[in-house]
N, C-alpha and C positions, 0 to 999 in steps of 0.2 A: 281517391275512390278505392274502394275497397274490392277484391276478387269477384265477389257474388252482385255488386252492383255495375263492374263492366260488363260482367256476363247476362244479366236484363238489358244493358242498355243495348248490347250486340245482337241477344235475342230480338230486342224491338225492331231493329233496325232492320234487319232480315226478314223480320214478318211482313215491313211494311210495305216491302219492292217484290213485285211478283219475282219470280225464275225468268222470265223473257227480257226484262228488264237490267235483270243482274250482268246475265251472258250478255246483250246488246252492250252494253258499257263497258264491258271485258273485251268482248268486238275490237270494238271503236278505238281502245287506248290502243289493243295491240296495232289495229290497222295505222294507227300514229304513230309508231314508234319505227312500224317499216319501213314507212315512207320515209321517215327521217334515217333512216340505217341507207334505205337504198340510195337516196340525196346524198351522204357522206361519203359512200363506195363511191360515186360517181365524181363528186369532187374532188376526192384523193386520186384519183386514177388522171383526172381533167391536170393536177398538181402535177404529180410525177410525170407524164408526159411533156408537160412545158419546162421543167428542169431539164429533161434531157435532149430535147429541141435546141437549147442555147448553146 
């Protein structure tokens, strides 16, 4: 595809999802990617306490 024909297609795409839409989705992922940070904080910490236990 050519320069001018990703940029219709990325216009289309933009047009077609409202703004509450866009940001809900933007939301959602970030709020998925904490949980899964704060679950890995959690289990490295769960880790290194049971090495040092033994």
């Amino acid at each position: 595809m050519n320069k001018l024909a990703r940029i219709n297609v990325l216009l289309l795409i933009l047009l077609t999802f409202s703004s509450c839409e866009v940001v809900e989705g933007i939301f959602n992922l970030g709020v998925g990617v904490g949980v899964f940070i704060v679950v890995a904080i959690i289990a490295l910490i769960i880790f290194i306490i049971s090495r040092f236990k033994k």
